[in-house]
C-alpha positions as CSV (number, residue, x, y, z in Angstrom):
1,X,-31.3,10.4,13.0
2,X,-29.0,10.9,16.3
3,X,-25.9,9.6,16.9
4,X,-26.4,6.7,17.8
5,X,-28.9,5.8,15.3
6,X,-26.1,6.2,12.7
7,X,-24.0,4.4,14.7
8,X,-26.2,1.1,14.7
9,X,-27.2,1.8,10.9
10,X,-23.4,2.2,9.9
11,X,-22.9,-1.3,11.6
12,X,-25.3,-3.1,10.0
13,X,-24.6,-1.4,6.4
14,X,-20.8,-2.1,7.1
15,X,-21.3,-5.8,7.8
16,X,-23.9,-6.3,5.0
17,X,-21.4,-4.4,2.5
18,X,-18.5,-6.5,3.7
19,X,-20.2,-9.9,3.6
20,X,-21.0,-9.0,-0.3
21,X,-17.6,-8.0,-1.5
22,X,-16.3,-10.9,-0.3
23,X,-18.0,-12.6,-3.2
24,X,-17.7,-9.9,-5.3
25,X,-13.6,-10.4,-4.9
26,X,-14.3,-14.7,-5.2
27,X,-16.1,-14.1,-8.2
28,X,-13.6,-11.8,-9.8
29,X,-10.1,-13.9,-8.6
30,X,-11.8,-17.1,-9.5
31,X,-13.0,-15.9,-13.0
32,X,-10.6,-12.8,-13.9
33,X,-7.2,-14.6,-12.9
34,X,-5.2,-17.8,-13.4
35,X,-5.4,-20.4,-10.8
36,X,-3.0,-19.2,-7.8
37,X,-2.4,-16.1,-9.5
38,X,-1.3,-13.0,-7.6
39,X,-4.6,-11.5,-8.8
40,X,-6.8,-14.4,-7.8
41,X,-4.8,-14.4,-4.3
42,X,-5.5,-10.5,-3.9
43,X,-8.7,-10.9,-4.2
44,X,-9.2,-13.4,-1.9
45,X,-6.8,-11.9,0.8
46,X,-8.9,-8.2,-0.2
47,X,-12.2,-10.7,0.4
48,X,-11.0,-11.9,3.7
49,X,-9.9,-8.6,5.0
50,X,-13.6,-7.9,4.3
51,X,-14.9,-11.0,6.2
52,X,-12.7,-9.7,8.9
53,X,-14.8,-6.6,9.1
54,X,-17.9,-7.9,8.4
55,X,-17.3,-10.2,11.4
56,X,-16.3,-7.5,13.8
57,X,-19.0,-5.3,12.6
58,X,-21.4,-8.2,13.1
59,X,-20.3,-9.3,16.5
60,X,-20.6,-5.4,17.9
61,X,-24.0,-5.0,16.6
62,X,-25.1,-8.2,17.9
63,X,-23.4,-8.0,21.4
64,X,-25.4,-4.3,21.3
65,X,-29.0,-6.6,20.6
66,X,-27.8,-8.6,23.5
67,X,-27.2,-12.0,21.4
68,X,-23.7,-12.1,23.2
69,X,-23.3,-15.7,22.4
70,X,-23.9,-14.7,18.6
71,X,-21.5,-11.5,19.0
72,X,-18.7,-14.5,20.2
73,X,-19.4,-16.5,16.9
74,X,-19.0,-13.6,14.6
75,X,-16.3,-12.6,16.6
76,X,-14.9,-15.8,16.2
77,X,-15.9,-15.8,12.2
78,X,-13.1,-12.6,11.6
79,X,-10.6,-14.8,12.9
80,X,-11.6,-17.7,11.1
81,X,-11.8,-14.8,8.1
82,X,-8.1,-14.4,9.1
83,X,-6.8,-17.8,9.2
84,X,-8.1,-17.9,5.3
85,X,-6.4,-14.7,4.7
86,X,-3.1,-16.2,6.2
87,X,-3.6,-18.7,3.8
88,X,-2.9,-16.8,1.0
89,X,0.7,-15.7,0.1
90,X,1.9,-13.2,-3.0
91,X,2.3,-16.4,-5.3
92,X,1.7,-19.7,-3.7
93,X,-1.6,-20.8,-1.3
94,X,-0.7,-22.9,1.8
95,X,-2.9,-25.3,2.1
96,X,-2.3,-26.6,5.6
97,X,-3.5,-23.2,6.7
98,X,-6.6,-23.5,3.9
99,X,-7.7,-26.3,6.0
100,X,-7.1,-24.9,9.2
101,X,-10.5,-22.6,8.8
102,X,-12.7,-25.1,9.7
103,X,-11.3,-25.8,13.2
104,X,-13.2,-22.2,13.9
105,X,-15.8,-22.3,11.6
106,X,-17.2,-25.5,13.6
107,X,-18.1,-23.4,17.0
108,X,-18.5,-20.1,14.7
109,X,-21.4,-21.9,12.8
110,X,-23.2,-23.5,15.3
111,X,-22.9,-20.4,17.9
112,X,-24.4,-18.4,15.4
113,X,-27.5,-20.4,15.0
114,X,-28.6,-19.0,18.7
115,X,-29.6,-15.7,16.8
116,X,-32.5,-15.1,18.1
117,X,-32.9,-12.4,14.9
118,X,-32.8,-15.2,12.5
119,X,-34.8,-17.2,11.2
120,X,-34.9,-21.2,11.8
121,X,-33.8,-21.6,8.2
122,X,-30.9,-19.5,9.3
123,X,-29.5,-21.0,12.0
124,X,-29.6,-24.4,10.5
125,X,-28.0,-23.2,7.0
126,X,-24.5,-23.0,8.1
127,X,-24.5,-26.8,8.4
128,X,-24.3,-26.8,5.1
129,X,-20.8,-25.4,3.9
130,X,-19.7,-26.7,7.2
131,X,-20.5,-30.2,5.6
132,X,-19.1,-29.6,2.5
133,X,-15.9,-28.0,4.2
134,X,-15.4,-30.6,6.8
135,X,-15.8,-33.3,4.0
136,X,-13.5,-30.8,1.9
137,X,-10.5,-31.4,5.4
138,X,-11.2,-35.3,5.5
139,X,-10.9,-35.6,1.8
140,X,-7.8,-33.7,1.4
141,X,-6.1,-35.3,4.9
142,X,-6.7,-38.7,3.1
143,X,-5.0,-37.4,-0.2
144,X,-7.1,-35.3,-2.3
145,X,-7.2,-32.3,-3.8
146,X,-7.8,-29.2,-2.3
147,X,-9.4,-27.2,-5.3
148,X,-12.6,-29.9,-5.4
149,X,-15.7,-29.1,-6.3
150,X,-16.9,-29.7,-2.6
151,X,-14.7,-27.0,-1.2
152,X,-16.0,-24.6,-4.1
153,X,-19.2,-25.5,-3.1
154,X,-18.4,-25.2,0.9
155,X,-16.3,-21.3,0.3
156,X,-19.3,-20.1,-1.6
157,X,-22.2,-21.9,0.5
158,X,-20.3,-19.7,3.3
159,X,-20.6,-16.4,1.7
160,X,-23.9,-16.6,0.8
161,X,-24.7,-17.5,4.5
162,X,-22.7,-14.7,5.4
163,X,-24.5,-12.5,3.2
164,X,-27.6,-13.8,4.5
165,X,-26.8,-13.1,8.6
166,X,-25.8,-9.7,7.1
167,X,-29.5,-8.9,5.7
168,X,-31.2,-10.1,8.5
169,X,-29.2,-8.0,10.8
170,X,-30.2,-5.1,8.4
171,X,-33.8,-6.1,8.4
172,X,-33.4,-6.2,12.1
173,X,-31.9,-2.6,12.4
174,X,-35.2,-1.6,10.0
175,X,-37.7,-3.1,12.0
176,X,-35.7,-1.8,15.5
177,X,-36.1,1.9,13.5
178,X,-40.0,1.4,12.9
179,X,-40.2,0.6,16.8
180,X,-38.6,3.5,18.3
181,X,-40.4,5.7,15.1
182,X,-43.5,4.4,16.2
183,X,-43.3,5.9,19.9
């Protein structure tokens, strides 16, 4: 393997390993920790600062496929990754910044979907959080709670998108490896 056959390997095993701790630290500060907890709010910053990654990581292997428009969308997903993250403090969760995520998720999910490297299935899935998170910002404009069962369904319909773009970039790294193997 040269160097820059690591290079696109680590890229693709960084954003897949990203996109899964970021439910592995949901999972553990939803069910480990009191709500709003400095442990639940650690692991969701530690998960967002791995969305961040992920979302970098993504955009440069994709931008190196030539899917610039899809490199711009996960581009755009770290900093939407980032607003979340600014959403949690040590012992409190703002929610006004909560809801600001979906103002870049909107463009974010719906760039993404020009992938090329994904299936139809795929670039169609993300309208599903985005429904439940756009209905999550309505809801809670018009006086409702925040922690709903929508938006738990919207946060973790995101990762496991996320998780998804991330092993279908792998698979496309594998099947780019059996091309240049193969001549």
């Amino acid at each position: 393997m040269d160097k820059t056959q690591f290079e696109y390997k680590s890229l693709v095993l960084i954003t897949l390993v990203s996109f899964l701790l970021i439910l592995a630290f949901s999972l553990v500060g939803r069910f480990a920790f009191p709500q709003i907890s400095y442990g639940q709010l650690l692991c969701y910053q530690l998960g967002d600062c791995c969305g961040i990654v992920g979302g970098v990581f993504a955009a440069r292997y994709t931008g190196l496929r030539g899917e610039h428009v899809t490199a711009s969308a996960f581009i755009l997903l770290g900093i939407t990754h980032g607003i979340s993250l600014a959403s949690s403090g040590l012992e409190q969760f703002n929610v006004e910044r909560g809801l600001a995520v979906v103002f870049p998720m909107v463009p974010t999910f719906l760039l993404v979907g020009w992938c090329s490297m994904f299936p139809l299935w795929l670039r169609w899935l993300p309208v599903l959080p985005l429904s439940f998170l756009l209905y999550m910002y309505v809801d809670v404009v018009k006086g409702g709670e925040y922690y709903s069962i929508v938006a738990r369904l919207g946060y973790l319909f995101w990762m496991l998108t996320e998780i998804l773009w991330g092993i279908y970039l792998f698979r496309d790294w594998r099947r780019q490896q059996h091309v240049v193997g193969s001549k």
